[in-house]
N, C-alpha and C positions, 0 to 999 in steps of 0.2 A: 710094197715095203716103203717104197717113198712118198704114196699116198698118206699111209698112218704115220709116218713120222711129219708129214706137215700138218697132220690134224693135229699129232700129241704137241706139235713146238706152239699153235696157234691156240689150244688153251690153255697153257702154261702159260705164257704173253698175256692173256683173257685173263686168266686166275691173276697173276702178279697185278695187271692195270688194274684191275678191279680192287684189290689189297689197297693198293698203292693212292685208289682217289677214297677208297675209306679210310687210310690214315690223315689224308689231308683231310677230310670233311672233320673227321672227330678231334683233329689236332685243336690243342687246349689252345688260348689267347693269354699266354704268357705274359707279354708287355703288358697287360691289364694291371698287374702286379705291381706295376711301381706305385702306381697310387691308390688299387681297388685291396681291401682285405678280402680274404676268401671266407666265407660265408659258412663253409663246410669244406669235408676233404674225404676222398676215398678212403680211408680209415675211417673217420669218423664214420661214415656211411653204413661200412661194413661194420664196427660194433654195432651200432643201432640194427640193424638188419640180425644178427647173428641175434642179440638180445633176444630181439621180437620171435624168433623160432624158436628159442629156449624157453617162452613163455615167459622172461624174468622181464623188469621195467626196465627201459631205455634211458640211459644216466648220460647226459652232457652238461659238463661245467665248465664254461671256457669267458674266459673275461679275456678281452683284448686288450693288449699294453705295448704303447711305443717301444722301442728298444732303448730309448733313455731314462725311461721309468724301469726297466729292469739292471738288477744289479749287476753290474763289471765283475762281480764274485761269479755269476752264474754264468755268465758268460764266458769267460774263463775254461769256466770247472765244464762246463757242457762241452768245448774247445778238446781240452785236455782228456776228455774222456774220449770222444765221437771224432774228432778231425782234426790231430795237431796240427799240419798243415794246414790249413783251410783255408790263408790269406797268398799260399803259395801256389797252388794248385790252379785249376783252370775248370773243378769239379770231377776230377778223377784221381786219384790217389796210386798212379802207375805199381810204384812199388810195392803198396801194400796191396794190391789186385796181384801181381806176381807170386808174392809170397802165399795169398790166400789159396791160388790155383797150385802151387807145389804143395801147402798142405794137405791140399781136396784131393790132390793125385797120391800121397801116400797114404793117405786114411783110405782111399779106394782101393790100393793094393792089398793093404792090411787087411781090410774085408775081404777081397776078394780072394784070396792065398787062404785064408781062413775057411772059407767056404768052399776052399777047392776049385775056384773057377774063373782062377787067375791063368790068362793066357798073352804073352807079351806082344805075341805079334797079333795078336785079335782082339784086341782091349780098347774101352774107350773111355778115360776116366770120368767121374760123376762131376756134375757140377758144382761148383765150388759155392761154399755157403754164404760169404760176401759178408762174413758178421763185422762187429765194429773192429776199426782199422783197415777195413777194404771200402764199405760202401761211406763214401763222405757226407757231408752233412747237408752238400746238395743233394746227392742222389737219392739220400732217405728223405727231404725233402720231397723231390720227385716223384717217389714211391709215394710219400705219404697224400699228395693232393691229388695225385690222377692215376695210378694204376691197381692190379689185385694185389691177393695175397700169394698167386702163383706165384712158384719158381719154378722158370724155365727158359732158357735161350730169347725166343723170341719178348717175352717180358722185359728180359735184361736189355736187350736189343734199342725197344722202347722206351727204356729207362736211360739208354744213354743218347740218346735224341734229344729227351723232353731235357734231359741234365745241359745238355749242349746248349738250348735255347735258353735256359734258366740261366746260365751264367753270361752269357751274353746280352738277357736284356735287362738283368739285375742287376746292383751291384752288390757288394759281401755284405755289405752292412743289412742290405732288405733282404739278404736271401734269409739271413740269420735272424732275424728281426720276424720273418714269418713263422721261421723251424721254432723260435722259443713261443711263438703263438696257438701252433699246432699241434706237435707232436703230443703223446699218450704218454700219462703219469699215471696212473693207475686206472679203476674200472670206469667209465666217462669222465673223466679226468684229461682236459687239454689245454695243454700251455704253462707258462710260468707263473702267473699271475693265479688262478686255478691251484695249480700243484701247492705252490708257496702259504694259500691260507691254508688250504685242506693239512698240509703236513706241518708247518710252522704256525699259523694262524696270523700271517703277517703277509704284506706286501712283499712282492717280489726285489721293490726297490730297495728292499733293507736284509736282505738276506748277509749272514756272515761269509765266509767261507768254506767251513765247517758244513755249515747248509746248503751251501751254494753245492759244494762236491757231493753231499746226501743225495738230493735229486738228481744229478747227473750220473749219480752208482744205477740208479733206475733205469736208465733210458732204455739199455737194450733188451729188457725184458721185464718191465713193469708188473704186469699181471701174473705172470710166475717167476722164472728164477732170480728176479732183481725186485719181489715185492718182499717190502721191508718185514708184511707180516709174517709170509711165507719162511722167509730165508734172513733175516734179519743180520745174521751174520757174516752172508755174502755181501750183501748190502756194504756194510760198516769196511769189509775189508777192503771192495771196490774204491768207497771213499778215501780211505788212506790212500789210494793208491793216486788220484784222482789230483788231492790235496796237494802230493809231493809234484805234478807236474806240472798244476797249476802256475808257477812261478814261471815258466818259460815260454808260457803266453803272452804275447804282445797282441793287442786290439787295434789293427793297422785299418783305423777308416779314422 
């Protein structure tokens, strides 16, 4: 018996080290950031990939722009939508991670009572969905330059590592300054500059407010339930909403 259990504890130790020099090997060069733009992102990646299996053509449009060529409106409205906090925080949004896991555990009971296979003392609730107001604008950051579309523990796990480094070797202004560079506005659709002609047919640097908030109703679901053409009038309603909180944004860099 004490044989196998020094065999099972010595490749647990073997499994973990071996983990543990794959995460440093593949671990990204974050500091590169301050002065390198990223070239690509694992999103982009993955639309392109996904395209190319559906047989459809591979769409990227992505024009890079400082953050003083884009508009204090979009910035803002993007703020207001995805990370009121964002100048407070340290890349994690404690409360709104809180609040997201007590809604994940009632919506789990709800199913599960429903389903009849709700048991209180053998339960283990689902993972919480992390939508906008949980995951902040670094960590969808994070997501967007270096990991999948998995959701699951160990993802997350990764994600608040690579978030950690991020705001450590960034400051807010560059973390932000990339997210309005990369993230996805519609179907190869990325960044501001991109999104702003495709939907305005203008520079990002002159967007109203109005517009500013339109693109920002997008972010958390571009391609279906926040695409204008889709649902146009989720869209519009997002934006009101987006518009009225705008005003309590302060841009602290």
């Amino acid at each position: 018996m004490w044989y196998w259990t020094k065999v099972l504890t010595l490749v647990l130790v073997g499994a973990v080290t071996v983990w543990l020099l794959y995460e440093f090997i593949t671990f990204p060069s974050i500091s590169k950031l301050r002065t390198e733009n990223p070239t690509t992102t694992s999103m982009i990646e993955f639309r392109l990939s996904e395209a190319k299996s559906e047989n459809r053509e591979p769409r990227k449009s992505q024009i890079w722009m400082p953050i003083e060529q884009i508009s204090p409106h979009l910035q803002k409205a993007v703020l207001a939508g995805e990370d009121s906090h964002f100048f407070q925080h340290n890349g994690f949004d404690w409360d709104a991670i809180e609040a997201a896991w007590d809604e994940a555990v009632k919506e789990g009971e709800k199913q599960a009572k429903e389903e009849g296979e709700f048991d209180q003392n053998d339960w283990i609730p689902p993972m919480p969905s992390f939508k906008r107001g949980a995951s902040t604008v670094s960590q969808q950051l994070t997501k967007n330059l270096y990991l999948s579309e998995e959701r699951s523990f160990f993802r997350k796990g990764r994600e608040a590592v690579y978030t950690y480094f991020l705001e450590r070797e960034l400051s807010k202004k560059r973390i932000l300054e990339i997210y309005l560079n990369v993230i996805e506005w519609g179907d190869g659709i990325y960044g501001a500059e991109a999104a702003s002609r495709v939907y305005f047919n203008k520079s990002a640097s002159n967007l109203t407010p109005q517009e500013a908030a339109y693109l920002s109703a997008m972010i958390p679901s571009p391609l279906n339930v926040f695409n204008p053409k889709k649902n146009p009038k989720r869209v519009v309603r997002r934006q009101k909403i987006i518009l009225r909180g705008m005003n309590s944004i302060k841009l602290a860099y």
